[in-house]
N, C-alpha and C positions, 0 to 999 in steps of 0.2 A: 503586661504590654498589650495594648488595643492591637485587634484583628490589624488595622490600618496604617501599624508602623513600618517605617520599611528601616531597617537597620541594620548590619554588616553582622552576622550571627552565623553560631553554625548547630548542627543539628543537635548538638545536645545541648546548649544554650535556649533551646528555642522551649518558647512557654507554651503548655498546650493547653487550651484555652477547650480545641475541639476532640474529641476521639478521634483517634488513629483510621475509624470504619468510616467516621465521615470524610476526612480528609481522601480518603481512595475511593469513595462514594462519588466527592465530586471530579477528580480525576479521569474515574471509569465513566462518567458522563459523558465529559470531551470525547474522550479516544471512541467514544458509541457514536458519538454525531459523526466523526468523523469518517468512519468503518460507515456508518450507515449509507453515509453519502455515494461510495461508490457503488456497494450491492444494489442500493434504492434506483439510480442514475440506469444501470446495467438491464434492470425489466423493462426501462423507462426504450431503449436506443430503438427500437422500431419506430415507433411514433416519433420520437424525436426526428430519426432522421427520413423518416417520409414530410412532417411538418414543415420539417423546415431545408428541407432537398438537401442531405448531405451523400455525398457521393460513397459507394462500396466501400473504396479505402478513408475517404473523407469521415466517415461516422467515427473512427476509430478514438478520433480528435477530440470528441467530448470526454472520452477516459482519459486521453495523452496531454490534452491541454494540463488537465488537472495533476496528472503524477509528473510533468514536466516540472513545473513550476513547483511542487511540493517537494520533487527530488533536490532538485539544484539549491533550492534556499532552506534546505531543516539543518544541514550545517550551519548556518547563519542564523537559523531560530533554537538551537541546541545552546549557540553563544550565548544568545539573547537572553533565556534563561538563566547563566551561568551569571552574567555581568547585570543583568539591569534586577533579575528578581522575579523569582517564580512567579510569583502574585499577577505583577503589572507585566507580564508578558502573557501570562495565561488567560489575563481577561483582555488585555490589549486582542489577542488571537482570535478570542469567541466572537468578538465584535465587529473583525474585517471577515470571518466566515461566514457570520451570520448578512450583513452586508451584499455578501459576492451570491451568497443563495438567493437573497430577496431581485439582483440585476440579472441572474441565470433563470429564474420565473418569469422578467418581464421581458426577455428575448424576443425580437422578431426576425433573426436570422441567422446562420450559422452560425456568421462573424461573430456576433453580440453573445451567441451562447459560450462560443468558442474561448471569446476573454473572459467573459463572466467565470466560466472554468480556471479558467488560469489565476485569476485574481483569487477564486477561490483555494487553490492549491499553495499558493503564497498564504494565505490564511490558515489553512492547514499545517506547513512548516513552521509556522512559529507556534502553530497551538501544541501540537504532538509533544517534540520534545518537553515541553512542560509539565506535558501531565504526567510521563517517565523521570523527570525530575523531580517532580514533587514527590512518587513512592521513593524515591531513593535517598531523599531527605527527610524522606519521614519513619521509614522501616529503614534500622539496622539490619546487618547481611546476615543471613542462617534461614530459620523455619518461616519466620515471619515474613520476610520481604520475598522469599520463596512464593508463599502462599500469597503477598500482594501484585507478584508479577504470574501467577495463575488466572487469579481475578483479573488482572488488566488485559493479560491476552484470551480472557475466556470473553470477555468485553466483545474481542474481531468475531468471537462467532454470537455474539447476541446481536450484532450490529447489522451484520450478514443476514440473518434467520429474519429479524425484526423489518429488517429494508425490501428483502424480495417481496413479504408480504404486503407490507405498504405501500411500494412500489406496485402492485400488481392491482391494489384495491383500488389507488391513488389515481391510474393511468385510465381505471377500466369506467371508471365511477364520477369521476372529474376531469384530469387532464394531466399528461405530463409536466406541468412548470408547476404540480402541487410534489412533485419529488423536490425539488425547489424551497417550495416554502416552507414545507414543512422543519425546516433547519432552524430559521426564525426565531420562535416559540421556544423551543431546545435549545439555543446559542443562549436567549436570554435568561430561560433561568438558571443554569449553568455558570453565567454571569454575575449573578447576583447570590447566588450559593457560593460562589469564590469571595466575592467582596466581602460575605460575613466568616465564612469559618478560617479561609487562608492567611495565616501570619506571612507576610516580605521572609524571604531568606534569597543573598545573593553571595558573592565570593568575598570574601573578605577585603580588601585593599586594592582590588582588581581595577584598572585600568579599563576606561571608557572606550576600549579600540576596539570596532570591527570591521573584518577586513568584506568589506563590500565589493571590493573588485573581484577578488576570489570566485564570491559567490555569481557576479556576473557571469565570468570565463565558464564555471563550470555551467550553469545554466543556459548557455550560450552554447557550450558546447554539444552538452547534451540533447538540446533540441536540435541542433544541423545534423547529429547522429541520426537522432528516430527519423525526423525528415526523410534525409538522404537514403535509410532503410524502407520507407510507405512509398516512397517514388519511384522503385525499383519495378512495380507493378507496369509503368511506365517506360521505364528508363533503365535498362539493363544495368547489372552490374558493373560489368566494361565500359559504360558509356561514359563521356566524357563528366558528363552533370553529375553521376553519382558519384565517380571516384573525385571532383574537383570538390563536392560536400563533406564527403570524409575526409577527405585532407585538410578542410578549414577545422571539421570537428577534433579531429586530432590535434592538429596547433593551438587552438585554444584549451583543449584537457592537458595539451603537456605542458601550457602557459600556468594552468593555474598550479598542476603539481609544481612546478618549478617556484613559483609565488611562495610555496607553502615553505619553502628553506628559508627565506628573509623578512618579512612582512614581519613587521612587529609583534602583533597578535591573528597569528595563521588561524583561518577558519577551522582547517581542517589539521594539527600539530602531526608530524609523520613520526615524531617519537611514539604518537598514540600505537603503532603498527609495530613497535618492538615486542609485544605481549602476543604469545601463539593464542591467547583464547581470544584476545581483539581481532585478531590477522582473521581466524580460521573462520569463527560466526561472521564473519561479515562477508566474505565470499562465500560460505554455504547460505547468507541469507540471501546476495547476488541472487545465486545460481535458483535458488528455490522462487524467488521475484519472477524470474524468467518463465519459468512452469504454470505457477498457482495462476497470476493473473489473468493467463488465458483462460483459466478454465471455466469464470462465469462468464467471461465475455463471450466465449463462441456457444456454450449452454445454453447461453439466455437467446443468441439467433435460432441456433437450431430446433429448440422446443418452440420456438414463434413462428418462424420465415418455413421450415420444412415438417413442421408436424402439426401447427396452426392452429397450437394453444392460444388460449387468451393471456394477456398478462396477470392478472389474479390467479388464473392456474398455474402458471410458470414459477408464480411467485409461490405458490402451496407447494411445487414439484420442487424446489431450492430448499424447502424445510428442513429434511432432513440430512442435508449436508450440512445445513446449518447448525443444526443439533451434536453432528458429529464433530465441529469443530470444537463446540463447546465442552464435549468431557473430552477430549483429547488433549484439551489446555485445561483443566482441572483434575486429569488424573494427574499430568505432568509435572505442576504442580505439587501433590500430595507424596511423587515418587523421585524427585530430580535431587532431593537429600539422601537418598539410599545409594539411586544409582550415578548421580553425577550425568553434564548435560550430554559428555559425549556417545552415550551407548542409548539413550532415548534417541537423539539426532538421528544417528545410525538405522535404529528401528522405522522410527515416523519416517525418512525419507524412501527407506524402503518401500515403507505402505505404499507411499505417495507414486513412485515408478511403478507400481504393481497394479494401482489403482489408471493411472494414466495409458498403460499397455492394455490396461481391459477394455477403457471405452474406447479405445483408438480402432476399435474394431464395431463401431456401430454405426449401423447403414439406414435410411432412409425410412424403412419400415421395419425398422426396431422399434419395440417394445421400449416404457421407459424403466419398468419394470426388469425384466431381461436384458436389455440395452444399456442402460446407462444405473440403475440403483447400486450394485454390488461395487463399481470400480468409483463413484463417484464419494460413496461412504468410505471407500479405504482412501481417496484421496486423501478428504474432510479429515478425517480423525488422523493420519498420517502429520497434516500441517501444523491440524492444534495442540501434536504431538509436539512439534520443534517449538512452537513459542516462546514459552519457558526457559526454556534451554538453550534458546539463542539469545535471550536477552541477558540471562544469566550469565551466560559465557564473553559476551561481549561490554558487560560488565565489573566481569571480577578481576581485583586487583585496582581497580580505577575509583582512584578518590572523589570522595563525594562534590567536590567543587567543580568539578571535569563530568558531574553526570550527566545535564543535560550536552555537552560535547559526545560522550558516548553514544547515548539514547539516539541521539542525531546524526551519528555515523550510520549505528543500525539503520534507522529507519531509512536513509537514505540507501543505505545498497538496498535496500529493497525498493523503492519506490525506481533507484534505477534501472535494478532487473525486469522491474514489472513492466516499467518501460520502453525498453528495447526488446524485450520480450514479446511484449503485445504489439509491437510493431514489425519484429522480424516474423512472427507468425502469422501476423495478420494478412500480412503481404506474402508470406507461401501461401495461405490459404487461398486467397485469393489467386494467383497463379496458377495454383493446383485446378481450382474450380473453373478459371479461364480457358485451362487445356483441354476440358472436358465439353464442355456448354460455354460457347459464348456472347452471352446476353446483347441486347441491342446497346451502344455505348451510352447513348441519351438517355437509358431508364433509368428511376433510380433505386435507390438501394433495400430490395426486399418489392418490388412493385410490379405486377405483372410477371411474374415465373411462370413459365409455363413448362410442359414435357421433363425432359429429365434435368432440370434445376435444380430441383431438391437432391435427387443423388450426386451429382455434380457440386453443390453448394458441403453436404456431407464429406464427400473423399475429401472437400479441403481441408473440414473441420477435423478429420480423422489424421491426414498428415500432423499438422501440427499437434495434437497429442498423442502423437506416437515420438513425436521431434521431443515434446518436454518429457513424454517418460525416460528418451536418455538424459537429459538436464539432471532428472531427477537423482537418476543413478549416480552422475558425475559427484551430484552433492552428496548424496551418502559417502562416499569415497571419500570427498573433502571435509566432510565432519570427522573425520579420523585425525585428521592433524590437531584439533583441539587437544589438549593434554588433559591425561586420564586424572581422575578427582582428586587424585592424593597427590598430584605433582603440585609443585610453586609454580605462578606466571613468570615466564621469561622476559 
């Protein structure tokens, strides 16, 4: 069977034409570009948002645009997968990524970066769940797809490690719209490595239905949520605007739950939610979304705006949390067959609370050394601790023709934690730093600081990882409902 057929097969039907290392070769490509993009984007947000005037809370947007639009549609790119064929969705995906990078480089203003992001995040849901598709239909479950879902999540921290320093080179040497291009190059040959090694595999008999309204409501909803959360900086709690935003976000999340009991082919099936290891990984991946996100986002301000590195050194100072993600998701890997993902979970979240309580305590003339190395390495290895072992978990039991559906759950509680996350924290932070120093309204974001700015801009950044080290804890708590190794999914 040529690379190029596409025909109604299933994995042990399927001819292998290529090695099992290449087919997760090109897989861990994608999920690299993808991971890259955010770490890469993160050294890039000073300049960005001095270039191109994005306001305190307004900068946030270049992260938020993109995990909006990534969260709300990888349920509908997990389907995509399922029903049209790993192949043609997976190269379909590299192509609107690569696309949305090349219109996010030639920016000349929030707005334009702002969609460019979003476009790009719709690019991203449909590529992600595919590349998780692809090992699950390529590696049967035991030691092997063990070990290809180490690789794929040791991937997040080579993407990490790899982007802060290009980011930093990229920004310092050239210009931030080369975080941008650089996507290009990589989308395409990624692209043309799928078109040769990847045989079509889709659901057998499967019905051409998806449910696109779904994926509106929930994407619809989710943005009125982070919104109505960044506006608060603005617009109290109590105000009318914000609680009249929640209220739409909420009718539109109950709208789409409700969708999901009739619709012929539900984005998101709620039978999927009967299995405690589907339930538990996917709110302890929530809750950890909530945490981790923040933590390069306000790193990469504060080693810039309060300590006034360059971005190449910021991007050297990221290394080695980068490093620790990567054996964190390769021991987990090597050890989630002995011990089963719930008591790793357990462990890595731990780190992660421990590590978030440490830096929550560094001020303005800290050390990065003293200040921020010890708590930020136990973050790093804490997370690429759980990888494994949430995908594992949120995985097993669940047939291979439902994988990109799964993949696409996960990823989505996370891209939604990270979401709301980074916008609920964003905007304490800020609050916090408002109560302290409050800057001229007109300046913008990181411009002209003077006097006690940096300590003020610090206590904010310090609230909020004091706020996710309880997250963190809540999740180790919630990785206990996962059932212990030797039980059956419920």
């Amino acid at each position: 069977m040529p690379p190029s057929a596409a025909t109604d097969i299933t994995p042990a039907a399927e001819e292998h034409h290529t090695s099992d290392a290449v087919i997760l070769a090109v897989a861990c490509v994608a999920q690299f570009m993808v991971v890259l993009d955010v770490s890469i984007v993160n050294v890039a947000l000073p300049k960005i948002g001095g270039d191109l005037h994005y306001s305190a809370t307004g900068l946030q947007w270049v992260v938020n645009a993109y995990v909006l639009t990534f969260a709300g549609f990888l349920l509908l790119g997990g389907r995509l997968a399922d029903l049209f064929g790993r192949r043609r969705v997976f190269v379909g995906g590299l192509v609107l990524f690569s696309l949305a990078s090349l219109l996010g480089g030639l920016a000349q203003n929030s707005g334009e970066l702002t969609a460019a992001r979003a476009l790009q995040g719709l690019g991203g849901a449909v590529l992600s769940p595919a590349t998780l598709t692809i090992i699950m239909t390529t590696f049967t479950e035991g030691e092997g797809r063990h070990r290809a879902l180490g690789a794929w999540s040791a991937t997040a921290g080579l993407g990490g490690a790899f982007g802060v320093i290009l980011g930093g080179v990229l920004t310092s040497e050239l210009s931030w719209r080369w975080v941008f291009y650089v996507n290009i190059p990589i989308g395409l040959a990624a692209m043309f490595a799928a078109i040769a090694v990847l045989t079509e595999m889709r659901r057998p008999g499967a019905e051409r239905a998806m449910d696109v309204t779904g994926s509106l409501l929930a994407t619809g909803g989710l943005a009125l949520l982070v919104y109505a959360i960044v506006g608060t900086d603005r617009h109290p709690w109590g105000s009318g605007r914000t609680i009249g935003l929640l209220a739409e976000a909420a009718i539109l999340l109950v709208f789409f739950v409700k969708t999901q009991t009739f619709v012929k082919a539900p984005l998101m099936p709620l039978s999927l939610f009967r299995s405690r290891y589907v339930t538990a990984a996917n709110v302890t991946m929530l809750l950890l979304g909530v945490a981790f996100f923040s933590m390069w986002y306000f790193l990469s301000l504060y080693l810039q705006d309060v300590k006034g590195h360059s971005p190449i050194r910021t991007g050297l100072l990221f290394l080695p949390m980068s490093a620790a993600i990567i054996i964190g998701a390769q021991t987990a890997g090597r050890i989630i067959g002995r011990f089963g993902p719930r008591i790793l979970l357990f462990i890595g979240l731990g780190m992660t609370a421990g590590g978030f309580a440490w830096i929550s305590q560094v001020t303005a003339s800290s050390s990065y050394t003293g200040g921020l190395l010890g708590g930020t390495l136990l973050i790093s290895f804490g997370v690429g601790l759980c990888f494994t072992p949430l995908a594992t978990a949120a995985t097993t039991g669940v047939h291979w023709t439902q994988a990109g559906l799964a993949s696409g759950v996960l990823n989505t509680s996370r891209q939604v934690g990270g979401s709301i996350g980074l916008a609920a924290l964003a905007t304490i932070a800020t609050n916090r730093t408002n109560s302290l120093f409050n800057p001229v309204a007109s300046r913008d974001y990181g411009v002209g600081a003077r006097g006690s700015y940096p300590s003020a801009l610090t206590a904010g950044f310090d609230r909020a990882f004091a706020i996710a080290a309880v997250v963190c804890a809540v999740a180790a708590l919630t990785a206990l409902a996962i059932p212990r190794r030797d039980r059956t999914p419920v």
